[in-house]
C-alpha positions in Angstrom: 15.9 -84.0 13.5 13.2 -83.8 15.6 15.1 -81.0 17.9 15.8 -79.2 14.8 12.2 -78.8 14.1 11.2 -77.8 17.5 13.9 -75.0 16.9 12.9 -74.1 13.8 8.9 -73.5 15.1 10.4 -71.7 18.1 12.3 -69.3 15.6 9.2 -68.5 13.6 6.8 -68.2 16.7 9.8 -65.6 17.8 9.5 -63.9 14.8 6.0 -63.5 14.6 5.3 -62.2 18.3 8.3 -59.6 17.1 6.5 -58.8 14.4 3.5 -58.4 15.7 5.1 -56.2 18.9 6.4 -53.7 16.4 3.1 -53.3 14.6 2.1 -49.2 15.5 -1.5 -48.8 16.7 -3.6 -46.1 17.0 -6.8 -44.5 17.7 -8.5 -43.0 14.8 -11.1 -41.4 17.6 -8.8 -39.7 19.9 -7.6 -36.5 21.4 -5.7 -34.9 24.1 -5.7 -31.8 25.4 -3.8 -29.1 27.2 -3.9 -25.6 28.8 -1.7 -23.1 27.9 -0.8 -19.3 27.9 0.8 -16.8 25.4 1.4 -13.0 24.8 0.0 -11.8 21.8 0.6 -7.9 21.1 1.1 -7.6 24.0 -1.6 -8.7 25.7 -2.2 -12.3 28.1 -4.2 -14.9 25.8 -5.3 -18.5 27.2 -6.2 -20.9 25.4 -6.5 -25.3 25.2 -4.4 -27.0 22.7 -6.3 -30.1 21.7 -4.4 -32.7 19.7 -5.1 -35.8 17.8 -7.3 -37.9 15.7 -10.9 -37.5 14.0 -11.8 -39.9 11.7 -13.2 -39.9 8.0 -16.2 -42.3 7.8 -17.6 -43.9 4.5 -21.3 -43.9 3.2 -22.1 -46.6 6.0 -20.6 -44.6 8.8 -17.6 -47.0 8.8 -14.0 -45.6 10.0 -11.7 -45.5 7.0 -8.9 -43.0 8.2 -8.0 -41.4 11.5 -7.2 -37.4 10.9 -5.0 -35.6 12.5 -5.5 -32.4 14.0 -4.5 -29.7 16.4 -6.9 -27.2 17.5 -6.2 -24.3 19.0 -9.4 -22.3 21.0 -8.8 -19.2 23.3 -10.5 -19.5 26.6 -10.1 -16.4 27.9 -13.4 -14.2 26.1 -17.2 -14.7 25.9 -19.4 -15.6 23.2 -16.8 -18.5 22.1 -19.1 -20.2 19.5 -19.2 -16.9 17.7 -15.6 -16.4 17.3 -14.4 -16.7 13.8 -12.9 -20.5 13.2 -10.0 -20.9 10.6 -9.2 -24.1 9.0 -5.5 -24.3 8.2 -3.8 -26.6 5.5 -0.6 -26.9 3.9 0.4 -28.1 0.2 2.8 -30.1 -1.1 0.1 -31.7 -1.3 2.0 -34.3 0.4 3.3 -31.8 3.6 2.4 -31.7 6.5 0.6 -28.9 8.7 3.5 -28.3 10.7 5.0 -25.3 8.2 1.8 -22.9 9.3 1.4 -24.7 12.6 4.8 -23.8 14.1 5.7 -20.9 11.4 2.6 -18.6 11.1 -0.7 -18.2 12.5 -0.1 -20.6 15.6 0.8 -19.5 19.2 3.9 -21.1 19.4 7.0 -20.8 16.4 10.3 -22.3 15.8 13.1 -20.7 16.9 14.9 -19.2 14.1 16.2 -16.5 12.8 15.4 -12.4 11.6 15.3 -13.7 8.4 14.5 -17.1 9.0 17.7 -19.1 9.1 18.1 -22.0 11.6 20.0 -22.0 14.9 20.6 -24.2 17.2 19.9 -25.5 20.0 16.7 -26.2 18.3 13.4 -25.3 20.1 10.3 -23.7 20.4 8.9 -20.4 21.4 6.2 -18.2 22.2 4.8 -16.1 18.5 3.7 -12.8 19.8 2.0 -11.9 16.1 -0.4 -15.4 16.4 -3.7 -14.9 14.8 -5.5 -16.7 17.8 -6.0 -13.3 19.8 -8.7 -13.2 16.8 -9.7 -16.7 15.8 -9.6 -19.7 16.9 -7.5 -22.2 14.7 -7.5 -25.7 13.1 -4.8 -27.4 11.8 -5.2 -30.5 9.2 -3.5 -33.2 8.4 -4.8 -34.9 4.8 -4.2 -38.8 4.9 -0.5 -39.9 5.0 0.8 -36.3 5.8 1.5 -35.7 9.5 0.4 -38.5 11.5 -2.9 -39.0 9.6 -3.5 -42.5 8.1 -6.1 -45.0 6.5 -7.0 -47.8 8.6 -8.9 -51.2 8.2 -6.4 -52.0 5.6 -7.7 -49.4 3.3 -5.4 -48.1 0.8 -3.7 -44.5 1.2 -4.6 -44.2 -2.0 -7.9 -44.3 -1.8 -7.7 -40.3 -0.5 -5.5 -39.1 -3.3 -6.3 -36.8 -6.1 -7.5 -33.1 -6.4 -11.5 -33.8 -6.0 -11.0 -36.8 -4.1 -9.1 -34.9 -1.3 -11.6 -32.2 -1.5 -14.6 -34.3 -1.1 -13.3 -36.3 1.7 -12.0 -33.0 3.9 -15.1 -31.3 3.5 -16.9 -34.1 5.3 -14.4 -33.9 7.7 -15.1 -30.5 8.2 -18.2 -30.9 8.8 -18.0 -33.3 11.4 -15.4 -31.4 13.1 -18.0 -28.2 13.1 -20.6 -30.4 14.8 -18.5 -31.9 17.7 -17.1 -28.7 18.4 -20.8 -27.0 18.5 -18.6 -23.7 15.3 -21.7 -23.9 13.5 -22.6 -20.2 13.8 -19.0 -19.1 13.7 -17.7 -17.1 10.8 -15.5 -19.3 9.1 -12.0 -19.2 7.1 -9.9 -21.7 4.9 -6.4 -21.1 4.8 -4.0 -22.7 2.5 -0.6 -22.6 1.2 0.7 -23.9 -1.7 -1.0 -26.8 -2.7 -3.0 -26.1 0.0 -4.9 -23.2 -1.7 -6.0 -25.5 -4.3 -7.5 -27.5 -1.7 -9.0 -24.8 -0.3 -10.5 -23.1 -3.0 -12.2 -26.7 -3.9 -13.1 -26.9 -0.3 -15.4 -23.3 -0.9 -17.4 -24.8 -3.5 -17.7 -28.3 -2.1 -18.7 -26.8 1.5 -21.4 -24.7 -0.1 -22.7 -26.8 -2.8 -22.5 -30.0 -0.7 -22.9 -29.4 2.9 -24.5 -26.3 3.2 -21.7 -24.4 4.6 -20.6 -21.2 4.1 -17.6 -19.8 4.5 -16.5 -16.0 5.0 -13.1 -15.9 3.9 -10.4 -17.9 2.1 -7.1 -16.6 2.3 -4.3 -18.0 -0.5 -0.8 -17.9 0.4 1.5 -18.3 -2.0 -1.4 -19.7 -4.3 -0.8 -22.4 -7.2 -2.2 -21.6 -10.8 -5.4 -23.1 -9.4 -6.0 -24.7 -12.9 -6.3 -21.1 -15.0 -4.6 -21.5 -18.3 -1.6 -19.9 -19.4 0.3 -21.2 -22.0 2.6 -20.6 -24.4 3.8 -16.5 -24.1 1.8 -16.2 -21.0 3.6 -19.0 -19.2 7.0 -17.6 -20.5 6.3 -13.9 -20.0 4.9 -14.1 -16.5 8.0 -15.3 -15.1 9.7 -11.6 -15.7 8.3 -9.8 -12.6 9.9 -12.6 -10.5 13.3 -12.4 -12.3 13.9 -8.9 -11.8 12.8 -9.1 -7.6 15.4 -11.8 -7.2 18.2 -9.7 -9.4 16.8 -6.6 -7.5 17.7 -8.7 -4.1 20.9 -10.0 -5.2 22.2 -6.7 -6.3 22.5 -7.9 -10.1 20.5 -5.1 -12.2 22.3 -2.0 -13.6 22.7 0.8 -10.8 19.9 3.0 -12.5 17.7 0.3 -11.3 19.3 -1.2 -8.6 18.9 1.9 -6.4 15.2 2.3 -6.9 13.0 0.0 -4.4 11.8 -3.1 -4.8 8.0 -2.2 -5.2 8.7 1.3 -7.1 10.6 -1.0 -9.6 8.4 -4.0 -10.3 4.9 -1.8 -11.8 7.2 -1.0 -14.4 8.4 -4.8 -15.1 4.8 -5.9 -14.6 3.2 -3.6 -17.4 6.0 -4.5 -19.6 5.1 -8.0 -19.0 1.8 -7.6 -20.1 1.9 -4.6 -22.8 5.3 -5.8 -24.5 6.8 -9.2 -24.2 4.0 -11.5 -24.4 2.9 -10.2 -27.5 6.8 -10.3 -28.8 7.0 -13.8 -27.7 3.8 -14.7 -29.3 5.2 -13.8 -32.7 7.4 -16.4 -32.3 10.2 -17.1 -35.2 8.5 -14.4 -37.2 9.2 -11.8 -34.4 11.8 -9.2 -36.7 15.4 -9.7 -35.7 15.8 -6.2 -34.5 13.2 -5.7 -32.6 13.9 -9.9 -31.3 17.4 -8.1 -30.0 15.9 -5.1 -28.3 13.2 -7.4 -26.3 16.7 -9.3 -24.7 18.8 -6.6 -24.3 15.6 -5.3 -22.0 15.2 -8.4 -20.3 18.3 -8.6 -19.6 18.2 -4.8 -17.9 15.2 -6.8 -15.8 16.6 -9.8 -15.0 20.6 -9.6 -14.8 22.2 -12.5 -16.8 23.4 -11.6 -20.7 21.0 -10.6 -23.4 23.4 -13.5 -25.4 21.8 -16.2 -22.8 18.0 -15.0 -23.3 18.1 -15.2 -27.1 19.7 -18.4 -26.8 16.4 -19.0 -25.1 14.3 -17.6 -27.4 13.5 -15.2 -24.7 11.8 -17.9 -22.6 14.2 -18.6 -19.9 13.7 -21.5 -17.8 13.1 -20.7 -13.9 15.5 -23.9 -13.1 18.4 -22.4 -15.2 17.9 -18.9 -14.4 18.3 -20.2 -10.3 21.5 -21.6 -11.5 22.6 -18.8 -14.2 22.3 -15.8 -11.7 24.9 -15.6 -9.7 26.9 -18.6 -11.6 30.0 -16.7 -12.3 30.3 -16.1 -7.8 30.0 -19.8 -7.4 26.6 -19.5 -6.0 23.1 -21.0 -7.3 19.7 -19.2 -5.8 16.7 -21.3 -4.5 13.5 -22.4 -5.6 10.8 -21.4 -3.0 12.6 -18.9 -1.5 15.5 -16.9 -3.7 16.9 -15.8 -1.1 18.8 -18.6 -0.4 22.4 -19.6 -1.7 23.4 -23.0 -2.5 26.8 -24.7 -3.9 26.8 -27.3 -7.0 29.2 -29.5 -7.4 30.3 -27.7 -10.7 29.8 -23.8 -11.7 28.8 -25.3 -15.3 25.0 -26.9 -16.1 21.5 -26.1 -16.9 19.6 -26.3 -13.3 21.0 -26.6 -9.2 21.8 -29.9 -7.9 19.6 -29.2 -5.1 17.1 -26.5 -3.5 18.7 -24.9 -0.7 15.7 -23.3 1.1 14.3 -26.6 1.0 17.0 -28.6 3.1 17.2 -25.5 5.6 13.2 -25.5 6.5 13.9 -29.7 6.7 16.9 -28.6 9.4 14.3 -26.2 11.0 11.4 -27.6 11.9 10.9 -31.4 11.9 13.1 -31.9 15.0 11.4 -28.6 16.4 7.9 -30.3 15.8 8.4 -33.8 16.9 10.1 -32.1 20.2 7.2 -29.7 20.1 4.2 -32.4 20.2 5.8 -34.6 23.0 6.5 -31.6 25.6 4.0 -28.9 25.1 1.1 -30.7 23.4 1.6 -34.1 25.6 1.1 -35.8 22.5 2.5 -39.3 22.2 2.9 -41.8 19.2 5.2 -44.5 17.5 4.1 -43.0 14.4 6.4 -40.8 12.3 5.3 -37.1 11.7 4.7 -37.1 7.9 6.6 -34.0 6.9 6.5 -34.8 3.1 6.3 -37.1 0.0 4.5 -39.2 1.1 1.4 -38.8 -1.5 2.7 -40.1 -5.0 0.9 -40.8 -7.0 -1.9 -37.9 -6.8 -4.2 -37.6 -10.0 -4.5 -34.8 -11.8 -6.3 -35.3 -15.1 -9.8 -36.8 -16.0 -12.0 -36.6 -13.0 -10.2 -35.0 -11.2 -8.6 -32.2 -13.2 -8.1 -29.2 -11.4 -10.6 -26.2 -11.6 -10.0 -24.9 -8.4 -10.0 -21.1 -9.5 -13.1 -21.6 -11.2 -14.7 -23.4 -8.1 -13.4 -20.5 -6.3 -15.0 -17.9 -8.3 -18.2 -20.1 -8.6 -18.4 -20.1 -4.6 -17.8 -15.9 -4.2 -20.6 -15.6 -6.8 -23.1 -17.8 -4.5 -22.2 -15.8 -1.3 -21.8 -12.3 -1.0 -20.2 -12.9 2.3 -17.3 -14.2 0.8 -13.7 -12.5 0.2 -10.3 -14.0 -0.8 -7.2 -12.5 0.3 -4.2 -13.4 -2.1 -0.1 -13.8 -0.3 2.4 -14.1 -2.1 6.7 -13.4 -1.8 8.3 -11.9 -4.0 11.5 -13.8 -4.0 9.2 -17.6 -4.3 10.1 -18.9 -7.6 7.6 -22.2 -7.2 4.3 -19.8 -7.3 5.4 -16.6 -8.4 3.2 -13.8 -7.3 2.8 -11.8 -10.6 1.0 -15.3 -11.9 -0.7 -15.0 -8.3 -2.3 -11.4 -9.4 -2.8 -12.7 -13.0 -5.0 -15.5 -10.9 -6.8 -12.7 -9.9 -7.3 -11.1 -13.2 -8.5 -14.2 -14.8 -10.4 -16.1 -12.1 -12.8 -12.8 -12.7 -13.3 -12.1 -15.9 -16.7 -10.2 -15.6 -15.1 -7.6 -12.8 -18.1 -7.7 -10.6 -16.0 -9.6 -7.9 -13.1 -7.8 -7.6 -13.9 -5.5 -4.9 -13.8 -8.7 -2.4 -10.5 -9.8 -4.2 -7.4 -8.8 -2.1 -3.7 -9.3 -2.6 -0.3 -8.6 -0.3 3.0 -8.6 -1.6 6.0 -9.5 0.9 9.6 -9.4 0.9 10.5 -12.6 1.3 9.6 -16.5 -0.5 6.8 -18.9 -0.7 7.0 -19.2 3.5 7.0 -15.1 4.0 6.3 -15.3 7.2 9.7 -16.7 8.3 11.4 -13.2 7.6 10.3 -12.1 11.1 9.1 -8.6 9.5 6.9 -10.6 7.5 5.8 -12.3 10.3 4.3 -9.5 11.8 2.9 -8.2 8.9 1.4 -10.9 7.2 -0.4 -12.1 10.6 -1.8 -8.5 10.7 -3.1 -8.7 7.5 -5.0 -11.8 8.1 -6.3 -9.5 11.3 -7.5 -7.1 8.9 -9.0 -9.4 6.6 -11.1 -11.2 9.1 -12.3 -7.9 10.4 -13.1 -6.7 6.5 -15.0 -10.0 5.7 -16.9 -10.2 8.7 -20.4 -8.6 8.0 -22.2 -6.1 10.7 -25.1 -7.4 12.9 -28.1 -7.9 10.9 -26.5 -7.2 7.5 -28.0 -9.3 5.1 -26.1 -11.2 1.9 -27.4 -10.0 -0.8 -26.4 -8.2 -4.1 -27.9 -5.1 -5.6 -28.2 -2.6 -8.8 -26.5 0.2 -8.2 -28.6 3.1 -10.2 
């Protein structure tokens, strides 16, 4: 008996010291960094890559989270603390940075590719279009995305919700500004997805809260940023993006088909607005003749059967019209990026079994990244790269509702400085960028702010920059944009009356 125990207390002090061997530590205060080099336009750029963890601290200066980060500063020029500083986040708002990081603005990309397809072997490469030839670059990894996480046993949860993110970022911002002596830099927020309603909260909050100003933010492929539009709004506004995705998948009558994409869509767009959101509006009461002329032109738009629109009361569903499009080849189209084929089990239903962009950008980068930090960044951790999902639940209603376009348009007003720069896919069916303009339209109802209001249209889904054209041209439009909201020496902010 008394052997038995003895075994017993060994097993448990065996299970224990196992236990406690696997537990993953980290430092919430740490950072490495390395030297690197990389053509840009042609021209030599070199730069420091520096690489890990800042923390978020609590009204008594106490850790509660360790941030991660990579920062990205060119070397190379003069006048460093000068140079405009962009802070970089993605959506989700659970995803991780690594979709910009290793897709966009950074110096290095994924291999992939014209149009943004994996291949294999997997790796990494020099991107010749980065924006760091122009700005220097920080990417940020919210709590429990990446390899960012809460510490002292405080609850993930704790950072979740769309103020409560907000709040907490900007004072990491902040922080991050002083230990990195950016103060007087012009700066940017960059966000995609979710990620510009984080950073269009992030405007307002670093203005109203720590006296920081910003000179840009730049929206790519921008949520509805909490600006109404219900009812025939909602259903109408989905037509523009129907009739790009038929356009690209060859499904609109030949009258149509052979004009191009962006002679085509002005038409849809002011049918949109002048024609089928008052005829949806009407509802039941809308006459049945002119109900049937409203589908059989739809249908012109969108390529699937007047029969199947009025069936929908002429407010088709995005999930059914990805599946209804090219149903009768076998074929469903994706969700972020339309693009992109997939295969159901069955031809018949009302939405895909899956989105197929989705599980190609998974195939894509998370093995690229996690090979990516460990041999060019010589960062290394037990920790697993957050590449999703891993922010539920994330409050929405109450205090912290969304009025990110508002807080946007509140922050422009306060600083004459500031411009926005809208980008948006044509083929993304998640934020479609005809609700992207009507944003624009709405987040500025009195006019007076629309001449620092800018938006670019690309040929490709909510990540346009994998299409390599894209690529190139979106990064130069970011170029052009920092250039356009950067004010001359000595030029005050101010507004004035025109006579």
């Amino acid at each position: 008996m008394k052997r038995k125990v003895v075994h017993l207390l060994l097993v448990l002090l065996c299970l224990h010291a196992a236990a406690h061997a696997q537990d993953i530590k980290f430092n919430p205060d740490s950072a490495v960094t390395t030297s690197h080099e990389v053509i840009i336009k042609g021209k030599a750029v070199k730069f420091t890559a520096t690489t890990g963890m800042q923390p978020v601290w609590d009204e008594q200066g106490k850790a509660q989270a360790g941030i991660f980060y990579t920062y990205y500063k060119r070397t190379d020029v003069s006048e460093q603390d000068t140079r405009p500083l962009v802070f970089s986040f993605n959506g989700g708002p659970g995803a991780g940075a690594l979709w910009m990081r290793l897709g966009y603005t950074g110096p290095h990309r994924i291999k992939i590719d014209a149009e943004g397809f994996p291949i294999q072997p997997y790796g990494i490469e020099d991107n010749p279009h980065s924006l760091l030839d122009v700005a220097d670059i920080v990417y940020i990894e919210p709590v429990n995305t990446g390899y960012s996480r809460p510490i002292n046993g405080m609850p993930a949860e704790k950072f979740f919700g769309v103020k409560t993110d907000v709040a907490y970022l900007a004072k990491w911002i902040t922080t991050f500004v002083s230990r990195n002596n950016r103060w007087i830099s012009p700066k940017y927020l960059v966000g995609e997805s979710y990620g510009t309603t984080r950073v269009s909260g992030l405007s307002l909050e670093l203005q109203s809260k720590h006296w920081m100003y910003v000179n840009g933010v730049v929206l790519v492929s921008p949520t509805g940023l909490g600006i109404p539009r219900d009812g025939s709004v909602a259903a109408a506004n989905k037509l523009p993006y129907y009739a790009a995705v038929a356009w690209y998948h060859r499904k609109l009558p030949a009258d149509l088909q052979q004009r191009d994409l962006t002679e085509l869509l002005p038409e849809v767009e002011a049918y949109t607005v002048n024609e089928l959101i008052p005829a949806i509006s009407k509802g039941g009461f809308l006459p049945a003749e002119e109900r049937t002329a409203i589908a059989a032109r739809m249908a012109s738009y969108m390529g699937i059967s007047a029969q199947v629109i009025l069936d929908h009361n002429l407010a088709v569903p995005m999930p059914f019209f990805w599946k209804e499009l090219l149903r009768k080849e076998g074929y469903t189209v994706g969700r972020l990026d339309s693009r992109y084929l997939g295969i159901d089990r069955a031809v018949a239903g009302e939405q895909p079994d899956y989105a197929p962009e989705n599980t190609t950008w998974q195939h894509i980068f998370t093995p690229a990244n996690n090979y990516y930090y460990t041999n060019y960044l010589k960062y290394h951790t037990d920790l697993e790269y957050y590449v999703a999902g891993h922010t539920r639940p994330w409050p929405r209603e109450g205090e912290e509702t969304e009025t990110s376009g508002e807080d946007l348009r509140q922050a422009m007003a306060m600083n004459p400085f500031m411009h926005v720069l809208v980008q948006s896919g044509y083929y993304d069916g998640a934020c479609d960028y005809f609700n992207a303009q009507y944003n624009l339209w709405n987040m500025d109802p009195s006019g007076k702010l629309k001449n620092r209001l800018h938006w670019k249209g690309y040929r490709s889904g909510h990540m346009m920059y994998l299409r390599y054209e894209d690529l190139i041209t979106s990064n130069e439009d970011l170029r052009e944009f920092i250039k356009l909201s950067t004010p001359g020496k000595d030029v005050p902010a101010k507004y004035s009356v025109t006579p």
